[in-house]
ROZAMAR-648141 format. One line per 10 residues: number of its first residue (from 1); for each residue y, x, z of C-alpha. Coordinates in steps of 0.1 Angstrom, whole numbers, plus 5000, padded with zeros to 4 digits. Each point is the difference from the previous one (the first is absolute). Layout:
// residues N
NUM) Y/X/Z  ...;
END
This chain:
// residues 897
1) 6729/3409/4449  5022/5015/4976  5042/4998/5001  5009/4967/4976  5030/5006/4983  5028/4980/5018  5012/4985/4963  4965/4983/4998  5005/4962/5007  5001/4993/5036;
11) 4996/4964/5014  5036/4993/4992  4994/5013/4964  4971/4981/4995  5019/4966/5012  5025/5008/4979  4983/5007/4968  4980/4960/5008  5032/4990/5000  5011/5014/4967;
21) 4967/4995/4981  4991/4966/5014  5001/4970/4978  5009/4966/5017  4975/4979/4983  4968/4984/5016  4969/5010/4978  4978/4974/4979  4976/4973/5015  5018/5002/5031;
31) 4988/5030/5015  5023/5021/5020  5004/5041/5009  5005/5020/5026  5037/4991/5006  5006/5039/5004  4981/5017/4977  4996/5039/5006  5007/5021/4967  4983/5032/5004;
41) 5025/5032/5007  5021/5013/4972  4996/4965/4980  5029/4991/4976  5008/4981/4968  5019/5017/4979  5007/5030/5021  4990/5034/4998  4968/5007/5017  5006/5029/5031;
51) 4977/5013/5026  4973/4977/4987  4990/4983/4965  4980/4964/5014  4993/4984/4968  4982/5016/4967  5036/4995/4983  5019/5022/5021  5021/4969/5013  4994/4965/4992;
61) 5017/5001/4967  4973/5025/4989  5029/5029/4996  4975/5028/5008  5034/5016/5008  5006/5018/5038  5032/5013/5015  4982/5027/5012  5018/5036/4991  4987/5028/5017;
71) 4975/5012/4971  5025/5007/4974  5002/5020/4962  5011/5028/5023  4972/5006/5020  4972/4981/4982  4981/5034/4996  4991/5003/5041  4987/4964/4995  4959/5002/5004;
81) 4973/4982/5014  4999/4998/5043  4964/4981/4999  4977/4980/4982  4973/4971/5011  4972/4997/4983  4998/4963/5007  4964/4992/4993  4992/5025/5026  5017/4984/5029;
91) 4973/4979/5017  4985/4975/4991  4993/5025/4977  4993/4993/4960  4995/5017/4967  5021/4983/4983  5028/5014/4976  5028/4977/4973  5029/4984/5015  5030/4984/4984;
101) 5020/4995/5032  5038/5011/5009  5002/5004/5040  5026/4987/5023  5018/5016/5030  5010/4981/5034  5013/5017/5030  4984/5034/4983  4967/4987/4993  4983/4996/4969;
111) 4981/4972/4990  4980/5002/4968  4969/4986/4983  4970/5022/5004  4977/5003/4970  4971/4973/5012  5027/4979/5006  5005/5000/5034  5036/5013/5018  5009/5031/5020;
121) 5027/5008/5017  5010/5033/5004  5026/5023/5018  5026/5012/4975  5009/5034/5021  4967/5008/5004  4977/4980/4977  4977/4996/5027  4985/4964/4999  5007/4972/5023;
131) 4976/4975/4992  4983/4992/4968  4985/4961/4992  4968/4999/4975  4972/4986/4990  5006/4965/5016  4967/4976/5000  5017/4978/4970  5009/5035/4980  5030/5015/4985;
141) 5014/4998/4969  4993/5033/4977  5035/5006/4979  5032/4993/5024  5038/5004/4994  5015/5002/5033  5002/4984/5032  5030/4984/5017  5015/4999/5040  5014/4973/5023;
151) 4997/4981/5034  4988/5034/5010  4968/4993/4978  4988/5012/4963  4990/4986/4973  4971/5005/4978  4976/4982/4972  4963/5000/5008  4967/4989/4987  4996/4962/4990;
161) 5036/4995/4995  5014/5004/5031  5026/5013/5012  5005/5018/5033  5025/5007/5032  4992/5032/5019  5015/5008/5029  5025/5031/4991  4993/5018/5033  4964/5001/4998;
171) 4986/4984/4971  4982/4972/5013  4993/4972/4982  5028/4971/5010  4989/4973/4973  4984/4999/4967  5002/4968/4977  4991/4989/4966  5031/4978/4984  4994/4972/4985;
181) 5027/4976/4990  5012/4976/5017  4979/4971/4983  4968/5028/5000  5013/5014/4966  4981/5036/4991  5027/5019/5002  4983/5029/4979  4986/5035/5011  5021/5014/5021;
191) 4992/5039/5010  5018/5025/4977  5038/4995/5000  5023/5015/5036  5008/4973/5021  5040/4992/5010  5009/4993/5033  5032/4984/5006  5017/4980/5027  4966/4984/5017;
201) 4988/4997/4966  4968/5016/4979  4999/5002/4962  4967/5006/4986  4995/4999/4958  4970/4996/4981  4988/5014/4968  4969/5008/4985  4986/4969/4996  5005/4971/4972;
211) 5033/4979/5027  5012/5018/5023  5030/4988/5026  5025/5017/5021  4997/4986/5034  5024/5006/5032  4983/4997/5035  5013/5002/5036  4998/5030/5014  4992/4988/5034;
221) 4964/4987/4993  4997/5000/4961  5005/4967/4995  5010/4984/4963  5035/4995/4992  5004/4994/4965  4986/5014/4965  5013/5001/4969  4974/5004/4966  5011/5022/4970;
231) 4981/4970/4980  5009/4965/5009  4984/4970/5005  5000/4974/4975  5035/4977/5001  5015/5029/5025  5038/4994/4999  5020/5026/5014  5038/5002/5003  5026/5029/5004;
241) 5029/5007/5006  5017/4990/4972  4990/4962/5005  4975/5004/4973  4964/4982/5003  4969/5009/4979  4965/5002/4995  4987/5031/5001  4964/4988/4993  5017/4987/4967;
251) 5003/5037/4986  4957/5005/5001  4997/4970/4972  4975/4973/5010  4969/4993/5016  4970/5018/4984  4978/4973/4985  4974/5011/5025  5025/4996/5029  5009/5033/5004;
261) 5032/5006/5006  5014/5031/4993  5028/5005/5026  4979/4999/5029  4974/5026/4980  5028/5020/4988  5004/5031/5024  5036/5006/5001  4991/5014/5035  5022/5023/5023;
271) 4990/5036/4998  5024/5017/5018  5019/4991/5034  5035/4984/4996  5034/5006/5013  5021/4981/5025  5035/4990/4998  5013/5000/5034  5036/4987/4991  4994/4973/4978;
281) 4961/4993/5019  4978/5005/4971  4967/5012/4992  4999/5014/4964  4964/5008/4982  4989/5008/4967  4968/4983/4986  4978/5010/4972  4990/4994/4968  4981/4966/4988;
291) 4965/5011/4997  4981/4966/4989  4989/4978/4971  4982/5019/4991  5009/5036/5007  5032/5021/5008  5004/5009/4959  4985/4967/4990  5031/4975/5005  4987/4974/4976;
301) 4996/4975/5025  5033/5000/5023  5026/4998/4980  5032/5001/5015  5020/5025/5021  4972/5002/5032  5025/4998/5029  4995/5014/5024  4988/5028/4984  5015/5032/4991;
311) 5032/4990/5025  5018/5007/5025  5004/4971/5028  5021/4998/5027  4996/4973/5029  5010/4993/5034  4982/5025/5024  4993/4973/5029  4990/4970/4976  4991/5014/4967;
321) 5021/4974/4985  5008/5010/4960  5036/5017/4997  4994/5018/4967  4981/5018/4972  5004/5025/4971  4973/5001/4974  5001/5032/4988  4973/4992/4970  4991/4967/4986;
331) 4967/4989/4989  4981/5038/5012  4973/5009/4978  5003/5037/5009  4994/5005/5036  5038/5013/5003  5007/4988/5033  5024/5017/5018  4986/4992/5033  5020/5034/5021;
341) 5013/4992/5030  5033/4985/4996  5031/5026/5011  5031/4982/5017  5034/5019/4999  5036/4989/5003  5023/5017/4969  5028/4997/4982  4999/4991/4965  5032/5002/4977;
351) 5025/5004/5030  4977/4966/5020  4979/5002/5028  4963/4985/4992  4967/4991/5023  4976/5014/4973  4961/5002/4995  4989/5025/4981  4968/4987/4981  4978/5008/4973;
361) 4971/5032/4996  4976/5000/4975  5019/4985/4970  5021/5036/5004  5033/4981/5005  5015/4987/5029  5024/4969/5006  5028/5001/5030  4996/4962/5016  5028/4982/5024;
371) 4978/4996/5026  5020/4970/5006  4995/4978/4971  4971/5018/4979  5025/5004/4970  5002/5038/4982  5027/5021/5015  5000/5023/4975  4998/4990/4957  4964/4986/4988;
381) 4996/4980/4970  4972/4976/4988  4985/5030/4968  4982/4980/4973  4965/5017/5001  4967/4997/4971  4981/4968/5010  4963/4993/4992  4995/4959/4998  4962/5005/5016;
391) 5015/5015/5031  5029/4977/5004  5024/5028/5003  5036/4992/5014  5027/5007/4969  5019/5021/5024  4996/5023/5031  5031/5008/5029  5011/5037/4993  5027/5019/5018;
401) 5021/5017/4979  4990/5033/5011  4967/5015/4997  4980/5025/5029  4970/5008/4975  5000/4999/4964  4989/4967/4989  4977/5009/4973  4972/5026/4994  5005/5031/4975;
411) 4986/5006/4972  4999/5036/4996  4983/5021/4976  4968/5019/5001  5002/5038/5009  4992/5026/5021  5035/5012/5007  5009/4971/5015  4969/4998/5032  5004/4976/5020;
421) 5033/4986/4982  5023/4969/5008  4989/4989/5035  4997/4965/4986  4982/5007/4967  4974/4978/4981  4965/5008/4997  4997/4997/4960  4982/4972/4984  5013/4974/5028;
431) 5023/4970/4982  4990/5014/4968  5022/5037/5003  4975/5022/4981  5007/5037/4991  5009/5009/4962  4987/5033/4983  5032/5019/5020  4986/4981/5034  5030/4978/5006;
441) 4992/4965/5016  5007/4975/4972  4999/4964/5002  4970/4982/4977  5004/4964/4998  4965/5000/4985  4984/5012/5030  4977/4984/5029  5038/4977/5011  5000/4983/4966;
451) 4978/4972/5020  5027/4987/5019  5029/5002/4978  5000/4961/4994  5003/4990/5036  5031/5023/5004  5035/4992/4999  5028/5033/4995  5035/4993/5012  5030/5008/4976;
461) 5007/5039/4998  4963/5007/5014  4980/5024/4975  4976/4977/4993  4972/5015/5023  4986/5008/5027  5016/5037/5016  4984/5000/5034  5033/4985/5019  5002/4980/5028;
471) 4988/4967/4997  4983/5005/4966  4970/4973/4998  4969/5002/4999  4969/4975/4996  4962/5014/4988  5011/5033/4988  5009/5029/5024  5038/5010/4995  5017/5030/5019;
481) 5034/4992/5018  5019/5010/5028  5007/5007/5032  4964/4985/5008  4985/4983/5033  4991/5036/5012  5038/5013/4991  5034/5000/5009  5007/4994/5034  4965/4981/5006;
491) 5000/5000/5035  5021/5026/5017  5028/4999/5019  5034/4999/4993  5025/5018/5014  5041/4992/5006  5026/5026/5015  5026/4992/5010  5016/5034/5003  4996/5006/4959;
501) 4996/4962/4994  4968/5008/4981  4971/4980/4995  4971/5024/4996  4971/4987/4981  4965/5015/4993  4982/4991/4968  4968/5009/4982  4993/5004/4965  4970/4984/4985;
511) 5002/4980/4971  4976/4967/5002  4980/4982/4970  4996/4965/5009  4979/4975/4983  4982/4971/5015  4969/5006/5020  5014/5038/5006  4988/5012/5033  5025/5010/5023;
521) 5028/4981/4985  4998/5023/4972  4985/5031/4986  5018/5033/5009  4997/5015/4971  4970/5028/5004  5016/5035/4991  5035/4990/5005  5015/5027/5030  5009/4975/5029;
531) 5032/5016/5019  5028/4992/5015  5032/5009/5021  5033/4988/5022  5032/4989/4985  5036/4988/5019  5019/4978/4987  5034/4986/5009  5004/4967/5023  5032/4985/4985;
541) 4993/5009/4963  4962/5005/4995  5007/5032/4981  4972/5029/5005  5018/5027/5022  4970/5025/4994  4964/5001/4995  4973/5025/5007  4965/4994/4983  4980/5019/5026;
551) 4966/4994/4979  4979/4978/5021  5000/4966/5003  5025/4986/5028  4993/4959/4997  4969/4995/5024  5016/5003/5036  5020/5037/5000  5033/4981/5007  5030/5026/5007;
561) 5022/5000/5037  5035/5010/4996  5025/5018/5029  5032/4998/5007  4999/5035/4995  4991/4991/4960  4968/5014/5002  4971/4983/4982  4965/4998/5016  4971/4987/4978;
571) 4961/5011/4998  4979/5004/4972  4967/4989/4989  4986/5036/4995  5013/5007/5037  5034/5014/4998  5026/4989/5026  5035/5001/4980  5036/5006/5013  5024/4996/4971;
581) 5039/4998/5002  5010/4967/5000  5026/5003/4978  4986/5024/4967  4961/4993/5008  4996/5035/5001  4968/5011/5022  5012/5023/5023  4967/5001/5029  4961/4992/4992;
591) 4975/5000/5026  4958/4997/4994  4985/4977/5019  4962/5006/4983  4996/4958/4994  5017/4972/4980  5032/4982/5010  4999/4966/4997  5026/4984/5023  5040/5010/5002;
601) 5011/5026/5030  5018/4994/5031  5025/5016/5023  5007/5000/5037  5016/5012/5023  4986/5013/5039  5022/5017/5025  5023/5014/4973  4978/5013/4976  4996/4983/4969;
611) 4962/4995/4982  4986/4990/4967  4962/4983/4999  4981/4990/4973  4966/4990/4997  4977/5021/4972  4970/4978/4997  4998/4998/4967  4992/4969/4979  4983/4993/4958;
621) 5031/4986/4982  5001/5013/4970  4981/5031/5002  4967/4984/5018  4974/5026/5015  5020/5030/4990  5023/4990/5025  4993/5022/5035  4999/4976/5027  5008/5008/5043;
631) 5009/4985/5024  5030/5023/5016  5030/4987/5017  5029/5028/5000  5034/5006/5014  5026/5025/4991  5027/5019/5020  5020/5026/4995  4985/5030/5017  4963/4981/5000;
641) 4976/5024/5008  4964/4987/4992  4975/5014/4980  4969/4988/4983  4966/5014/5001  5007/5026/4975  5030/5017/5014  5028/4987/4982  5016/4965/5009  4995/4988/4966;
651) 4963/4981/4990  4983/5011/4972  5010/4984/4963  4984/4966/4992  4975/5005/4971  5013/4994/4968  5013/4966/4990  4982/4982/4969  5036/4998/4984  4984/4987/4964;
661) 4984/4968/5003  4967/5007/5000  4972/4987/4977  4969/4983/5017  4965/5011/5001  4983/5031/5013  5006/5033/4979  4976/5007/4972  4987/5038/4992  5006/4998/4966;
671) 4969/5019/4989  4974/4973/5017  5013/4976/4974  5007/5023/4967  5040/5007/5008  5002/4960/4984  5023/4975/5002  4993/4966/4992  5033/4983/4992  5002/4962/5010;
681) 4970/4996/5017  4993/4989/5033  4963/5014/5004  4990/5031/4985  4965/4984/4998  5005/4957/4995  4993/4988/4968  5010/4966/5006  5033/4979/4987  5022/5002/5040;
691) 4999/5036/4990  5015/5008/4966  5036/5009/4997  5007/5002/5034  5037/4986/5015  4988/5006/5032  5018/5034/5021  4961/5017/4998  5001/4992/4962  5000/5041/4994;
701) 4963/5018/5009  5000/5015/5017  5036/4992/5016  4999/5037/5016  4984/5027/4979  5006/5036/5016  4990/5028/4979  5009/5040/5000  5026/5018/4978  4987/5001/4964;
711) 4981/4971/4995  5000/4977/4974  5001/4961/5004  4990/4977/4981  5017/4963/4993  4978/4976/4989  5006/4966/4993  4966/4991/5001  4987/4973/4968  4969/4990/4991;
721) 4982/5035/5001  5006/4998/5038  4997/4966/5010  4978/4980/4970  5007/4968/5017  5033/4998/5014  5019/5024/4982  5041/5009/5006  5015/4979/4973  5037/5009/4997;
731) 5018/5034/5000  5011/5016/5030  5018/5027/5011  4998/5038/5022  5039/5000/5006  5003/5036/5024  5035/4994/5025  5020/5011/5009  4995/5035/4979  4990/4984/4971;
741) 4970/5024/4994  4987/4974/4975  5003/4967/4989  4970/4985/4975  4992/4966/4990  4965/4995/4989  4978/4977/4987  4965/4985/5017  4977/5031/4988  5026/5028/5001;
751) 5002/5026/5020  5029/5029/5007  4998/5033/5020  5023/5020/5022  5001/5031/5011  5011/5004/5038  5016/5041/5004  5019/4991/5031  4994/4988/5035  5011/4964/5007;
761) 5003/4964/5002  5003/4980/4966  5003/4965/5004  4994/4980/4967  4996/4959/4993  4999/4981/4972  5023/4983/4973  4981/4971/4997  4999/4984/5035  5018/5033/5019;
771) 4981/4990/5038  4969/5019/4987  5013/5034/5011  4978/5031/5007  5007/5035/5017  4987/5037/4987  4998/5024/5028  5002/5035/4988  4992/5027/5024  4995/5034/5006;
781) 4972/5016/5023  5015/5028/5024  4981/5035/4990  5002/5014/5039  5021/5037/4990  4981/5017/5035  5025/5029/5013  5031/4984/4972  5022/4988/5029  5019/5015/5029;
791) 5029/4990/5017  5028/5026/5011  5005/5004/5030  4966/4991/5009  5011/4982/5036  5021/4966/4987  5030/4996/5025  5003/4968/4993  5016/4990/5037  5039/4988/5004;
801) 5030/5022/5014  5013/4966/5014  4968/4986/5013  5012/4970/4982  4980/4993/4964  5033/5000/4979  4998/5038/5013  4969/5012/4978  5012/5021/4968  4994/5023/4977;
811) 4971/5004/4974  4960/5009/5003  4994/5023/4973  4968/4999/4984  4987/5027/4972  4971/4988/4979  4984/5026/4975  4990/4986/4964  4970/5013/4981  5011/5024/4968;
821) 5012/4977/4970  5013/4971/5024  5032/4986/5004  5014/4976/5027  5003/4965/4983  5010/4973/5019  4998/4985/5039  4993/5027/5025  4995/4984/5031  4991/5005/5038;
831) 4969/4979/5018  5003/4997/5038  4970/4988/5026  5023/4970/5012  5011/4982/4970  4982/4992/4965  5037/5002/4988  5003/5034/4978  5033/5018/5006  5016/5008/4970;
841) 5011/5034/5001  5038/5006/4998  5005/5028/4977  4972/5023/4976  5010/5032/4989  4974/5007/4975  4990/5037/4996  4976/5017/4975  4967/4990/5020  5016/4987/5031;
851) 5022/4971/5009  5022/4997/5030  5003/4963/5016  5022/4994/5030  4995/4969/5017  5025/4987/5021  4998/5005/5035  5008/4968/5012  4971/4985/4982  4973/5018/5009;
861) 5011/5000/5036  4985/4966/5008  4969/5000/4982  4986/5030/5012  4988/5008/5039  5009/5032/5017  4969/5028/5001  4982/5011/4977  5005/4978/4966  4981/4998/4966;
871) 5027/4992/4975  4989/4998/4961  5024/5004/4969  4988/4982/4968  5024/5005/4963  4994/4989/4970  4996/5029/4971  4994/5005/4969  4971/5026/4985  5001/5024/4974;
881) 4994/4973/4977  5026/4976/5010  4984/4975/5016  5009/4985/5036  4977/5012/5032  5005/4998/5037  4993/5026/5022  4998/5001/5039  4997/5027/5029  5002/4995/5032;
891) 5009/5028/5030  5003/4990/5036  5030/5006/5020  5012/5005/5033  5028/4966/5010  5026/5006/5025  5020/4973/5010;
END
């Protein structure tokens, strides 16, 4: 057995840390717990995590901050990988791949969700596993977010809503139950959120489903202690702390006249895990948005503010008796929950220490709560807000006084020097912003919003529509705002430190249109580039410190880990591990896994060394198949000397991400139907009313067209001539974005053609309805150049002086020759056998017939084997008549690594 390090919690640590964290209250119903709970090693409230990190949040507190320091900005460049797990491997073995976990580390073992669902535990010096638990006779639950540890057990969700205590030295099953309340309420589905373990006690969350409860359980046997419902039963009163009684079942309006009631339908379920409050004995979660009568967008039917939705509620961790809550947005019609888990810190605000929750995610702003009396810490003021009278919109909605995100969507104009733009830009057409003659995004009051004008109500100083803000209503008719349900923070983790007193907050971009019946909780508007990035802001103020728009989305699960060293860690969706400097967000260290990240990293330390895991499984949100899934646990050290399969320590790049949100349907050769586009129609064939002037997303056929440089497409917005009996009756629109290649309106009959000369993707939609939206694929066949390419020298040394990864420089030089009259155009890139990623090349010298590229050395290294290699170039060029080609050769080298 291997050396424990003598600061790890012995038994006279662990007695002492019950004694700190216990909470001298006897639970609901009568039931007692172990009167000496056992917290797993390393456990703490708000303290800096050390030689372990047992929660998903770091600490209790959800901090995701350690006081580890012995990777530091000094010698981050020895820090590479010392193993991997390729957890689906480890029997029982699966096939399975996508995980949205973040591990957890006790007495320098790690415990993490497998991709079937089960758990594995796994040595963190040598990755080797210790036992693995799957495939139970009752099944797992697919999509998991972490597990917990205590009573020397772990806790997991499994199939039919159970949850279930292994035993944390060999992974036997201790108990499994399925909560039900305490008078045999359905407490919802509970198998996607981590469990919390703390003092004797189990907190399990639900979500998914239409009510869903949190629900605390003994540790000991499972047993029910209490639950508390993010929708209330009719004539609930709850009380706080302020003295204050109230009905929350009062803010759903009244009994449907069918006897639904919309509180208990409403979702406002718990989708992440909650924090605990050791000092002042709370348990603080965050529920979601309201979600009934009759949809999420459709709020017709509940007026009122919908507690406990979109809030933040604190209660006593042994009862569940009500303390507080925030509402962070009234009356939800936009799926804006901000449902992260809740970050505790203690800071000082104007020259006064404060207990403070930091809280909000996708509404792209945050609010700074005293965690003990649910009041604002710092400034937010009720903001008067555009109201619809069908939707029974609230007049106002709580805004802090300073913003994370911009709070409405730009309106920028139409262009090709300006590709892909404003990282928050409008797709034209949405809320009636159409392009001029110049291609600048203008509003027309006469367009397709016109219909709900007289249900809408502008406060004073408002510009009399409808920008694509926050908050801006909508009913029938789709209108763009932001963040959206799939941006800001979503889901992710926070961050605090409390060496830079930063909170550190990941955020997507991807504006939403909502409008009732909208799947999803709203249409991400197809063709709109869905990215993303990290920002810190400070504690006591809220004012952005810095932020670093790293260009894919970081909302769905890549939650960043901070050092007392002020190093960042944080994963990315396209498989990047990240360290950035705490302090400027500059990245300083990047490291290939080969799959997604989903799930925030880790550090730990063994025997003196310090280590960095993160599972690269890979996940769908918001990129779906392009995403490259895995199922790889890896740890870091400095010095780590593993190596893949390939010979470098770095796995090959993911495949590209589908960064544009992509049309639906199949891609179309555009000669098997005449290079024709039939605007506003959702069959190219139907003749039949459900089919003229399409609304629907598919309203463009075909929605993908791909066709080679050169040819001409034609528009059509087919009339009578086309369909005799249910011909398009009003005008619509090709509106190209965001180039602005061409924007026509035409009639039912017309027609207009375009003439594609360049490779690429041209999104267009229409003016009339702008959800019809349609994609022209221009390509170029290769023309194989036999003999063209060779690279010098002819043997790639592509190994590192250093034997670490951060080690491999210098350039691969590649020198292609070009047929007489050719010259290099655009895009010379390298393909590799171990990646569908092209490699862009680093520099072109262009010559009269020849072309230099040099790739950089770094990343070809991972994506090619060692031995004989076939490598291909491909550029783009232009012929002696000007118009664009690609050529490609390929020679076959000799990789030495």
């Amino acid at each position: 057995m291997r050396k424990r390090l003598t600061t790890r919690l012995g038994t006279a640590g662990i007695g002492a840390l019950v004694a700190v964290l216990a909470i001298a209250a006897s639970p609901a119903y009568g039931l007692t717990t172990p009167a000496e709970p056992v917290p797993p090693a390393g456990l703490t409230g708000l303290e800096p995590t050390g030689a372990d990190m047992p929660t998903v949040g770091g600490n209790l507190g959800n901090q995701h901050y350690s006081g580890l320091t012995e990777i530091t900005k000094q010698n981050l460049k020895e820090l590479a990988p010392e193993w991997r797990t390729h957890l689906s491997a480890v029997a029982p073995a699966s096939t399975n791949v996508g995980q949205q976990t973040t591990p957890i580390v006790v007495d320098g073992v790690i415990y993490v969700d497998t991709p079937s669902g089960g758990v594995i535990a796994v040595d963190g010096v040598t990755g080797d596993a210790i036992w693995k638990w799957d495939k139970p006779a009752y099944g797992t639950s697919s999509t998991r977010r972490g597990v917990s540890a205590g009573d020397g057990k772990i806790f997991t969700l499994a199939g039919g809503n159970r949850v279930v205590a292994l035993d944390q030295a060999t992974g036997a099953e201790v108990w499994a139950v399925q909560p039900t309340g305490a008078n045999g309420e359905d407490l919802g589905r509970v198998g996607k959120v981590a469990t919390v373990y703390y003092d004797g006690v189990v907190y399990a969350h639900a979500a998914d489903g239409d009510r869903g409860a949190v629900v605390a359980l003994d540790a000991r046997d499972g047993h029910y202690l209490w639950h508390f419902f993010g929708g209330p039963k009719r004539g609930e009163l709850f009380t706080g702390l302020d003295g204050v009684t109230f009905d929350a079942s009062a803010t759903w309006g009244p009994v449907q006249p069918d006897g639904t009631d919309c509180a208990e339908e409403g979702g406002a379920t718990s989708w992440m895990h909650g924090a605990v409050d050791t000092e002042l004995g709370f348990y603080i979660m965050t529920f979601g948005n309201a979600r009934s009568c009759t949809s999420s967008q459709n709020a017709s039917g509940r007026p009122g503010d919908n507690l406990f939705s979109d809030t933040m509620v604190a209660v006593d961790a042994r009862t569940g008796a009500f303390k507080w809550h925030y509402q962070s947005i009234h009356h939800d019609v936009w799926d804006m929950d901000n449902v992260h888990p809740p970050t505790l810190a203690d800071i000082t605000v104007d020259g006064e220490e404060r207990k403070v929750a930091f809280y909000g995610s996708k509404s792209g702003h945050q609010f700074v709560i005293d965690r003990t009396n649910g009041k604002p810490v710092l400034p937010v003021t009720e903001q008067p807000v555009i109201t619809d009278s069908r939707q029974h919109n609230t007049a106002t909605q709580p805004m802090p006084e300073t913003r994370l995100l911009p709070g409405c969507v730009v309106w920028e104009k139409l262009g090709g020097d300006n590709i892909p733009g404003n990282p928050w830009r409008g797709v034209p057409n949405y809320n009636g912003y159409q392009a001029d003659a110049e291609g600048n995004l203008v509003f027309n009051p006469d367009s397709y919003v016109a219909v709900d004008e007289p249900f809408l109500t502008y406060p004073a100083g408002s510009s009399g529509h409808r920008e694509g803000c926050l908050y801006d209503p909508q009913f029938q008719a789709p209108i763009l705002s932001t963040t959206s349900q799939n941006g800001g923070g979503d889901w992710s983790n926070n961050s605090y430190s409390q060496s830079t007193n930063l909170v550190y907050f990941p955020y997507g971009t991807n504006p939403v249109a909502h409008y009732d019946g909208a799947a999803a909780n709203g249409l991400r508007a197809i063709g709109q580039y869905q990215t993303g990035g990290i920002l810190a802001y400070d504690a006591s103020t809220g004012e952005v410190a810095w932020r670093n728009h790293l260009g894919t989305d970081m909302s769905h699960g890549q939650g960043p880990l901070t050092t007392a060293s002020d190093l960042l860690f944080v994963g990315q969706i396209d498989g990047r591990v990240l360290a950035m400097d705490a302090a400027t967000g500059d990245v300083l260290w990047e490291f290939q896994t080969g799959s997604g990240i989903s799930g925030a990293p880790v550090t730990y330390e063994v025997d003196g060394e310090q280590y960095v895991a993160v599972i690269a499984a890979g996940s769908t949100n918001p990129y779906g198949a392009s995403v490259t899934q895995g199922d790889s646990l890896w740890s870091f050290k400095l010095g780590g000397d593993y190596k893949t399969e390939s010979g470098s320590q770095e796995g090959p790049d993911t495949a590209p991400l589908t960064i544009r949100r992509p049309v639906g349907g199949t891609a179309v050769e555009g000669s098997t139907v005449g290079n024709t586009v039939l605007l506003a129609r959702s069959s190219r064939t139907a003749d039949d009313a459900a089919s003229r002037d399409s609304v629907s997303q598919n309203g463009m056929q075909p929605t993908h067209l791909r066709v080679p440089v050169g040819t001409t497409v034609t528009f059509r917005n087919p009339g009578a001539e086309t369909f005799p009996n249910f011909p398009n009756l009003k005008p619509h629109c090709a509106t190209q974005f965001f180039e602005g290649e061409f924007n026509v309106k035409l009639q039912p009959g017309e027609t207009y053609q375009h003439t594609f000369t360049r490779a690429g993707e041209y999104f267009f939609n229409d003016c009339t309805d702008p959800r019809p939206t349609g994609k022209i694929e221009v390509y170029l066949a290769p023309q194989d150049q036999p003999g063209a390419l060779r690279f010098t020298p002819g043997q790639l040394h592509l190994g590192s002086g250093t034997g670490l990864f951060t080690g491999v420089n210098g350039n691969v030089s590649a020198h292609f020759e070009l047929p007489a009259g050719y010259t290099y155009d655009s895009d010379a890139v390298l393909v590799t056998p171990l990646t569908k990623t092209l490699i862009d090349g680093s520099k072109v010298t262009a010559n009269k017939n020849r072309i230099i590229v040099q790739f950089d050395a770094a990343e070809v290294d991972n994506n090619v084997p060692t031995g004989e290699v076939t490598l291909t170039v491909r550029v783009n060029v232009l012929n002696a008549a000007g118009v664009q080609e690609q050529l490609s050769s390929t020679a076959t080298v000799t990789v030495v690594k």
